[in-house]
C-alpha positions as a printed NumPy array, in Angstrom:
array([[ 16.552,  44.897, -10.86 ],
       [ 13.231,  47.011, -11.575],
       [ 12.406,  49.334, -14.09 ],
       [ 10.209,  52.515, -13.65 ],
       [  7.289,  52.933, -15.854],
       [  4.622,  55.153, -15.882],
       [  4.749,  55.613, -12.418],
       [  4.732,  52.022, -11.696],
       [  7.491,  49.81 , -10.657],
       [  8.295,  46.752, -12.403],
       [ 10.456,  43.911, -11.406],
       [ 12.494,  42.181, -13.931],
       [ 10.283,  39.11 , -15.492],
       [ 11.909,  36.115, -15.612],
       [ 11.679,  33.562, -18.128],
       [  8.606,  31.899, -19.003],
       [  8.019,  29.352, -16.822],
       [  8.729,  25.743, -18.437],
       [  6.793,  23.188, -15.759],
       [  3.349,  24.251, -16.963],
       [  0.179,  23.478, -14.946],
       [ -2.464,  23.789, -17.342],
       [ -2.774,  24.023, -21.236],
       [ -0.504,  22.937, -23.589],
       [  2.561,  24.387, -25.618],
       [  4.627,  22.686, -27.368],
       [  6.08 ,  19.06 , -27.29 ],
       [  9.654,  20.639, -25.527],
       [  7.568,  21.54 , -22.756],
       [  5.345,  18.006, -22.728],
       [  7.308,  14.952, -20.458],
       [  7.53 ,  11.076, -22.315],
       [  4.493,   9.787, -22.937],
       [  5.73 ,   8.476, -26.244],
       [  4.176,   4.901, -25.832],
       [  1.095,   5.932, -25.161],
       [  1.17 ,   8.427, -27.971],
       [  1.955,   5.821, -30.114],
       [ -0.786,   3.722, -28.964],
       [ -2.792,   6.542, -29.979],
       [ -1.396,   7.44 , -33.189],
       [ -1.601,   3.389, -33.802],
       [ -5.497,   3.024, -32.753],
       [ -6.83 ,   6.097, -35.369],
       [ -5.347,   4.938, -38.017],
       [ -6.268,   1.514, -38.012],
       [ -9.965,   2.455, -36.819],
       [ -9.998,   1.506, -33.504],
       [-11.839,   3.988, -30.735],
       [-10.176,   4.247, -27.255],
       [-11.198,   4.192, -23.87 ],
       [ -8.573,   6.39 , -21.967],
       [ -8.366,   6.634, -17.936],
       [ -6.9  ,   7.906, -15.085],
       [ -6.426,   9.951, -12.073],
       [ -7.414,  13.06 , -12.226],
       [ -4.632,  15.34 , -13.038],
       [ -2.391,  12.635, -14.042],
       [ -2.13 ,  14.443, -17.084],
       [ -4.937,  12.702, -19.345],
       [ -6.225,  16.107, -20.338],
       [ -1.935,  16.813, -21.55 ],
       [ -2.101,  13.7  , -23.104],
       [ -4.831,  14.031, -25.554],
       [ -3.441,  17.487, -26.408],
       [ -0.147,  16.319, -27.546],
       [ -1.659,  13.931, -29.188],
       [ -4.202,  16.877, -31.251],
       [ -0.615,  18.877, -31.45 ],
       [  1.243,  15.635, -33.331],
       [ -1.701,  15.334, -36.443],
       [ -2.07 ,  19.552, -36.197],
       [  0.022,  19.995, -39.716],
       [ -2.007,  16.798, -41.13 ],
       [ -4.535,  18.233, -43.355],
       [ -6.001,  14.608, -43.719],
       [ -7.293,  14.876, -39.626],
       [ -8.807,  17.537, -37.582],
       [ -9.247,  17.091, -34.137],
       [-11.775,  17.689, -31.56 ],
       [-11.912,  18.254, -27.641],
       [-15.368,  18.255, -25.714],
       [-15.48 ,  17.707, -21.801],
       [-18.851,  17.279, -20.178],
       [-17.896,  17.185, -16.967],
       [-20.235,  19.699, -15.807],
       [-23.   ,  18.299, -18.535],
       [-25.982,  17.308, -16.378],
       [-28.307,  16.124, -19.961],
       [-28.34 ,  14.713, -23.349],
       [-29.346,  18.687, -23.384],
       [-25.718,  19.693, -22.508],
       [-24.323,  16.859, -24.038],
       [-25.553,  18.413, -27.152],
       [-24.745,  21.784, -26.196],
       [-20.91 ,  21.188, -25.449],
       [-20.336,  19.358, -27.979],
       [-22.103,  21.743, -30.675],
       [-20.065,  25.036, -29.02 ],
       [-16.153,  22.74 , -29.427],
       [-17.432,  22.318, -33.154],
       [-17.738,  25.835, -33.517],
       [-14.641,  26.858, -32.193],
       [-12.718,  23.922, -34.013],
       [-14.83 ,  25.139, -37.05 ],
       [-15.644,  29.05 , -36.76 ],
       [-18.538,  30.026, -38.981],
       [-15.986,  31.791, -41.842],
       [-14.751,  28.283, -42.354],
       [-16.333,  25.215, -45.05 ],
       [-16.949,  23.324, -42.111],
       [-18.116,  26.045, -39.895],
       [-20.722,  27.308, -43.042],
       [-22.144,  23.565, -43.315],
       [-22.818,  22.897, -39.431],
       [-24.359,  26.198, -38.744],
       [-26.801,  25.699, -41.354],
       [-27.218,  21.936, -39.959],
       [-28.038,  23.799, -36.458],
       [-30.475,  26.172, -37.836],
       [-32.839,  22.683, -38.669],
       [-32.712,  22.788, -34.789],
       [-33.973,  26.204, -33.634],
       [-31.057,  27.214, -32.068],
       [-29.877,  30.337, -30.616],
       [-26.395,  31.019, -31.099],
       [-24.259,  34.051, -29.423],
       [-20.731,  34.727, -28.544],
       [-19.142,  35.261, -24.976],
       [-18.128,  39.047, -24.457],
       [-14.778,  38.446, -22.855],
       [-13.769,  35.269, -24.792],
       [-15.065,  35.635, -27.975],
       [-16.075,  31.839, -27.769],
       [-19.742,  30.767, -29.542],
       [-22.368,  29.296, -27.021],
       [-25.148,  27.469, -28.462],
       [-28.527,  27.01 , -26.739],
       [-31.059,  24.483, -28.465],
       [-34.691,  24.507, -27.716],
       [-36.255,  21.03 , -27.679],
       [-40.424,  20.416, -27.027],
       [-39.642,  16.542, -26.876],
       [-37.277,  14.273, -25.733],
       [-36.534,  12.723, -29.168],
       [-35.852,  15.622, -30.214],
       [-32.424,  15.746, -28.205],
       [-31.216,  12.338, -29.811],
       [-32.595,  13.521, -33.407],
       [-30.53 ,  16.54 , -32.533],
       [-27.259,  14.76 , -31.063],
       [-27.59 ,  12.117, -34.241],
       [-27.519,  14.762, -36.848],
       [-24.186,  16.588, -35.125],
       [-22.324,  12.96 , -34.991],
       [-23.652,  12.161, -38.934],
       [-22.182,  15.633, -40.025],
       [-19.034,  14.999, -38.472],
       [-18.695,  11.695, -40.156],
       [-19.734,  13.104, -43.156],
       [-16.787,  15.501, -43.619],
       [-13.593,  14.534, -45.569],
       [-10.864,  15.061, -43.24 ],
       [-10.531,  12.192, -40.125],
       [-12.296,  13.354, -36.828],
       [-10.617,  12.408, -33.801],
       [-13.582,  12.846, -31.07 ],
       [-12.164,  13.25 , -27.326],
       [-14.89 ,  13.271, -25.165],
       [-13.6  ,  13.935, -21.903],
       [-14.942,  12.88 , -18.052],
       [-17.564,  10.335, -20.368],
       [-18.824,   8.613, -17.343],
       [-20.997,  11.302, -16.589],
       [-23.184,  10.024, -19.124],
       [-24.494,   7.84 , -16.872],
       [-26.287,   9.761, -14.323],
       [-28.247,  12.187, -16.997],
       [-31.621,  12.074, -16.213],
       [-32.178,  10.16 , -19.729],
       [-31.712,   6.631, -18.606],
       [-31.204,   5.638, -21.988],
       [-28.441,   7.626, -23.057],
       [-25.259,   5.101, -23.01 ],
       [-27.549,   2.557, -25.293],
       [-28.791,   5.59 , -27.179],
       [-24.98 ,   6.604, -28.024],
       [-23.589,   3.579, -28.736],
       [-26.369,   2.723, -31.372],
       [-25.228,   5.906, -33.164],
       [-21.372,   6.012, -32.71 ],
       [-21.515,   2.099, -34.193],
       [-22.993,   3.362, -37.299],
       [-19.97 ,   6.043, -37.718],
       [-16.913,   5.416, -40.234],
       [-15.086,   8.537, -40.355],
       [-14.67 ,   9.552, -36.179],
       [-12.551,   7.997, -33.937],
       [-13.843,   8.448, -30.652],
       [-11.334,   8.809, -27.599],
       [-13.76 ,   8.236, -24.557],
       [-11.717,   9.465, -21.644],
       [-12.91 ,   9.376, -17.778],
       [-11.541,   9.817, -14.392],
       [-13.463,   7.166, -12.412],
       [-11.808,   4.192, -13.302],
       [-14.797,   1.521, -11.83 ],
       [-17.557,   3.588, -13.618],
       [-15.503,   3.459, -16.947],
       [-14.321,  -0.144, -16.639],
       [-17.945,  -1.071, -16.206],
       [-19.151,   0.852, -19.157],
       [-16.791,  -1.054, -21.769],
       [-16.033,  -4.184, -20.405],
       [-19.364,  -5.521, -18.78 ],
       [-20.899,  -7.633, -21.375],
       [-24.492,  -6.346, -20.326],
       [-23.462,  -2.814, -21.285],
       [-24.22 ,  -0.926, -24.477],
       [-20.336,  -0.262, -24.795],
       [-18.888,  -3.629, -24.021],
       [-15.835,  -4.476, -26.036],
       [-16.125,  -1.415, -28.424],
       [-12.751,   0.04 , -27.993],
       [ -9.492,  -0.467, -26.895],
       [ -8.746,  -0.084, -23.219],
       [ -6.02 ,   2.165, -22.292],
       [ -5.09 ,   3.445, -18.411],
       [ -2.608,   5.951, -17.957],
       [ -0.114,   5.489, -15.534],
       [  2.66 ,   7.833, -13.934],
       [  5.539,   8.727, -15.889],
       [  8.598,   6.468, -15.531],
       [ 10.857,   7.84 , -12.31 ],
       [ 13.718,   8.303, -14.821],
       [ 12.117,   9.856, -17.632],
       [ 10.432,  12.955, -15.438],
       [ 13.844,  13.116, -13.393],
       [ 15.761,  13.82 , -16.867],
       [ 12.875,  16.33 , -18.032],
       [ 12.67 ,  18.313, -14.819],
       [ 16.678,  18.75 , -15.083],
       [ 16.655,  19.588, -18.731],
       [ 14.1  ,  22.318, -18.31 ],
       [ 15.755,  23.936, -15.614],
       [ 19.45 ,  23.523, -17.052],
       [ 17.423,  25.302, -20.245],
       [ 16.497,  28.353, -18.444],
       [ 20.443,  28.708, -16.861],
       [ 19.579,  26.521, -13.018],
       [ 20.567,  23.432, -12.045],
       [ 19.65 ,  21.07 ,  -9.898],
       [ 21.283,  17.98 ,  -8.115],
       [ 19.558,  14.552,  -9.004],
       [ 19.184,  14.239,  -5.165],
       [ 16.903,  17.244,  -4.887],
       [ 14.658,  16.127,  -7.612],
       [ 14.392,  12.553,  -6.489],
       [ 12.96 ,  13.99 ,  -3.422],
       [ 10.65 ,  15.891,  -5.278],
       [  9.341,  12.982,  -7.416],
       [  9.176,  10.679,  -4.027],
       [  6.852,  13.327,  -2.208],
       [  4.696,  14.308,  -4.853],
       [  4.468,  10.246,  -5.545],
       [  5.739,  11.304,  -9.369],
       [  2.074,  12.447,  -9.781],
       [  2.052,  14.896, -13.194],
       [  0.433,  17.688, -11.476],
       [  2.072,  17.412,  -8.14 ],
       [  5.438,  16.878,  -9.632],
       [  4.988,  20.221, -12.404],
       [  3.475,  22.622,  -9.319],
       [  6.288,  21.754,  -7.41 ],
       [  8.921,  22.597, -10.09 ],
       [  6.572,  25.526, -11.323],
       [  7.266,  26.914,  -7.732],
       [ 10.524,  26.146,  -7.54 ],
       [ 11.725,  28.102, -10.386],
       [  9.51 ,  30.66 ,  -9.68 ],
       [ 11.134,  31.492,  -6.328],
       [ 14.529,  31.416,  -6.864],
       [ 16.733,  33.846,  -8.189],
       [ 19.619,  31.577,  -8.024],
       [ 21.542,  29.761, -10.277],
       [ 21.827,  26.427,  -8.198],
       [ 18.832,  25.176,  -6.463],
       [ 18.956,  24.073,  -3.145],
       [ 17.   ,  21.322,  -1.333],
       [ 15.92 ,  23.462,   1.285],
       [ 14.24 ,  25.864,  -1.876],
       [ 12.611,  22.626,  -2.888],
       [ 11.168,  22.281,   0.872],
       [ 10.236,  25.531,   0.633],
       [  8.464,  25.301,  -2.174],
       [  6.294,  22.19 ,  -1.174],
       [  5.311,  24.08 ,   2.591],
       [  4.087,  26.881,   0.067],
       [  1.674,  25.211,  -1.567],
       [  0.641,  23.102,   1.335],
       [ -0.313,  26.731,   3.086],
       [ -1.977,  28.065,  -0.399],
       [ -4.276,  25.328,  -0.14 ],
       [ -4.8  ,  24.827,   3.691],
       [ -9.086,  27.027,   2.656],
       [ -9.901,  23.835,   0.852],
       [ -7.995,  21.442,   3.419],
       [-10.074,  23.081,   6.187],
       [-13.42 ,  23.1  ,   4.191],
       [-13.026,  19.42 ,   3.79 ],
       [-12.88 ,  19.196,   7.445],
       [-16.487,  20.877,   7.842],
       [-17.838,  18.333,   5.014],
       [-16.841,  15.238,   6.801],
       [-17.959,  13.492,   9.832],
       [-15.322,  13.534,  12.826],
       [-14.881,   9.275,  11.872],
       [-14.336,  10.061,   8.375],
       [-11.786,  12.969,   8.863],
       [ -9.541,  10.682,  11.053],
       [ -9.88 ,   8.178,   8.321],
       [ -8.148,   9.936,   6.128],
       [ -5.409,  11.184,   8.744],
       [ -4.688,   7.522,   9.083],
       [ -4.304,   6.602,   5.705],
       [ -1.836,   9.746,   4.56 ],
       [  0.435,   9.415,   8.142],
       [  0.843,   5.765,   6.361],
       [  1.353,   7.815,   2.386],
       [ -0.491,   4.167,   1.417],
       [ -2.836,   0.966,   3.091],
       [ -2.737,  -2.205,   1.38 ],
       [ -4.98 ,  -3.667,   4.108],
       [ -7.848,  -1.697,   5.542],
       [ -9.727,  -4.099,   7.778],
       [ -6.033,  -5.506,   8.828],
       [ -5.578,  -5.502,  12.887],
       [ -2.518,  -3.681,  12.784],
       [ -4.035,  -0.345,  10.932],
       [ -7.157,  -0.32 ,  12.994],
       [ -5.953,  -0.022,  16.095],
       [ -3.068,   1.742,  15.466],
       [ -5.754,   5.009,  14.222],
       [ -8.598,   3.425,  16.371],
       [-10.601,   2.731,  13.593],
       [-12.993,   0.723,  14.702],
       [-14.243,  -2.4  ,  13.101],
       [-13.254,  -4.248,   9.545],
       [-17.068,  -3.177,   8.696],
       [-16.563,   0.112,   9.989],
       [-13.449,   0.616,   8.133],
       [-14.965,  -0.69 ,   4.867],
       [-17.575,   1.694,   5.25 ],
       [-15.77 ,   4.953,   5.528],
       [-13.311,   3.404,   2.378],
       [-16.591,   3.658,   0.26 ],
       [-17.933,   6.913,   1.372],
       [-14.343,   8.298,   1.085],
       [-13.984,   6.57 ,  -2.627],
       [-17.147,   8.302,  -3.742],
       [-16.284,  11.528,  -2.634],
       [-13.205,  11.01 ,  -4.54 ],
       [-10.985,  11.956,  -1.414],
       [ -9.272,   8.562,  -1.961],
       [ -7.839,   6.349,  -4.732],
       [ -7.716,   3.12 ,  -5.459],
       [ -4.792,   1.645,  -7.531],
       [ -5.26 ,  -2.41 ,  -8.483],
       [ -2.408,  -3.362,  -8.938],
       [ -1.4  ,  -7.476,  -9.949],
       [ -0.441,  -8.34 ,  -6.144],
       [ -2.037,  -5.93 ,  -4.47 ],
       [ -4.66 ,  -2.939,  -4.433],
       [ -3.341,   0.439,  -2.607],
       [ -5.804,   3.028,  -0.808],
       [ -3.753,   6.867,  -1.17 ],
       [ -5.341,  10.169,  -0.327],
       [ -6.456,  11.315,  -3.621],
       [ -4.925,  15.135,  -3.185],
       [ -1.256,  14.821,  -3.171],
       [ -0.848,  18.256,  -1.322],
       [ -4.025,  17.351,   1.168],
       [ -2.215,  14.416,   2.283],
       [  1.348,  15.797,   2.855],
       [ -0.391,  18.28 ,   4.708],
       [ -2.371,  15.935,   6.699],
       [  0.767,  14.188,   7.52 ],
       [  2.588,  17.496,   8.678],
       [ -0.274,  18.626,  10.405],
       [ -1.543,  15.682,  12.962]])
């Protein structure tokens, strides 16, 4: 049905969409998680700082939201949100961090009142984006003390206020390759003089991050409690992804949706584009496998650009590395006989080699597990579509 309107021609909108990719809403809208919430909940209130990890877009960033959304109507806590994933300094460090303050704490505010006059002790110069209305903050510094004078007086005002501070500082292994070598010792000598923050450290890279708190000859060793975030339980999702749509007047047969969760490997952001699609395209009341199918070949195609850039960034060895290891979804063994000669890899050396390259550029993962460790294409979409393709 469309409706005319001003000369334009509107279709009818549906509903709001309930498998959301980015952002948060409400709890309704957020799957399980409940342990780990309660690990959470359990770890601020008894003092203890965590160290959260995990795939990227396994829903980490979700996570820590829903958590923020469960102590919103606590008066007692205020949260915080930084990530310095794009921070290349202690300068940006400072800078991020001092920009989330202000828009946790706008200027009209107690809060906001005290820390802008703390930032004017630091020759700052701050200014508001024209299409957001967010601050930005840029600090001036003639020495390089000056940046960790300036970074200890922000973390000393926040500890200094009277509500809790819950501190998520988000994609914290980049940290480490700041051109201030002393940075993660520098940190840690501050944040264990702090009694009223708890500090949520959360990172992508599970190897860097492990390092950072559990190697004894690291500033960070055995500071917080270790927590990796895993995929939600098969069941769980399966029940969530038919309430939502039985909400919004579809259903959907268990079988469909098991084959969603087995080709998206129940991976959070796989699994909700998939649905998002889904119930975008159909009009119907019952969903059909082959609009699940459908679905999955559309996003494969939206994202063939990137597929095909990755193909110009990687050597012709490396390229039909990763062909090898999606056509088998997951390698347990990558020197084994049977894998290297079945994609002519090459050598156990050679085929150690292009693991490593392909780890770093984060085009694979690597899952330890107790019995075994599993090698995936990272890209859920990138390796269904490798997989289709060759």
């Amino acid at each position: 049905m469309y409706y005319i309107c001003q000369n334009f021609i509107f279709k009818r909108m549906k509903k709001n969409n309930p498998f959301l990719l980015k952002g948060y809403k409400s709890k309704e809208l957020f799957c399980d998680r409940e342990t780990e919430l309660k690990h959470l909940c359990n770890n601020i209130e008894n003092g203890i700082d965590t160290t959260l990890v995990s795939p990227r877009r396994m829903g980490k960033t979700g996570l820590i939201l829903h958590l923020f959304n469960h102590y919103k109507k606590n008066k007692n806590v205020e949260c915080l949100y930084v990530d310095i994933n794009f921070a290349t300094s202690q300068a940006d460090f400072n800078k991020l961090l001092s920009e989330a303050i202000l828009k946790k704490f706008p200027e009209k505010t107690t809060i906001g009142k005290l820390f802008v006059n703390l930032l004017k002790g630091f020759r700052p110069v701050i200014s508001f984006d024209a299409i957001s209305g967010e601050p930005q903050v840029a600090i001036s510094y003639n020495t390089e003390s000056e940046k960790t004078h300036t970074l200890q007086g922000i973390l000393q005002f926040l500890d200094s206020q009277k509500p809790l501070i819950v501190l998520a500082i988000d994609e914290f292994q980049q940290i480490t390759d700041f051109p201030e070598k002393n940075t993660e010792a520098m940190l840690r000598s501050i944040v264990q003089h702090l009694h009223n923050i708890r500090f949520i450290f959360c990172g992508s890279k599970k190897t860097m991050m492990t390092d950072m708190f559990s190697n004894a000859k690291r500033p960070f060793f055995a500071s917080t409690q270790f927590m990796y975030l895993n995929k939600i339980d098969d069941k769980k999702y399966s029940e969530f992804i038919e309430k939502q749509f039985k909400k919004n007047g579809k259903q959907i047969d268990k079988e469909i949706i098991t084959f969603i969760l087995e080709w998206t490997r129940t991976h959070t952001f796989y699994t909700q584009s998939v649905c998002n699609m889904i119930f975008l395209q159909s009009d119907k009341e019952y969903i059909t496998m082959q609009e699940a199918k459908d679905a999955c070949l559309e996003l494969m195609q939206r994202n063939e650009p990137t597929f095909f850039q990755y193909k110009e960034l990687l050597s012709a060895s490396q390229w039909k590395y990763l062909i090898a290891i999606a056509k088998e979804n997951s390698v347990e063994q990558v020197t084994a006989k049977s894998f290297l000669t079945k994609y002519n890899i090459g050598t156990p050396t050679d085929s150690l080699r292009l693991k490593k390259t392909l780890l770093d550029k984060d085009l694979i993962t690597e899952t330890i597990g107790r019995e075994q460790t599993l090698y995936q294409v990272s890209d859920v979409f990138f390796s269904r579509w490798l997989e289709r393709e060759y």
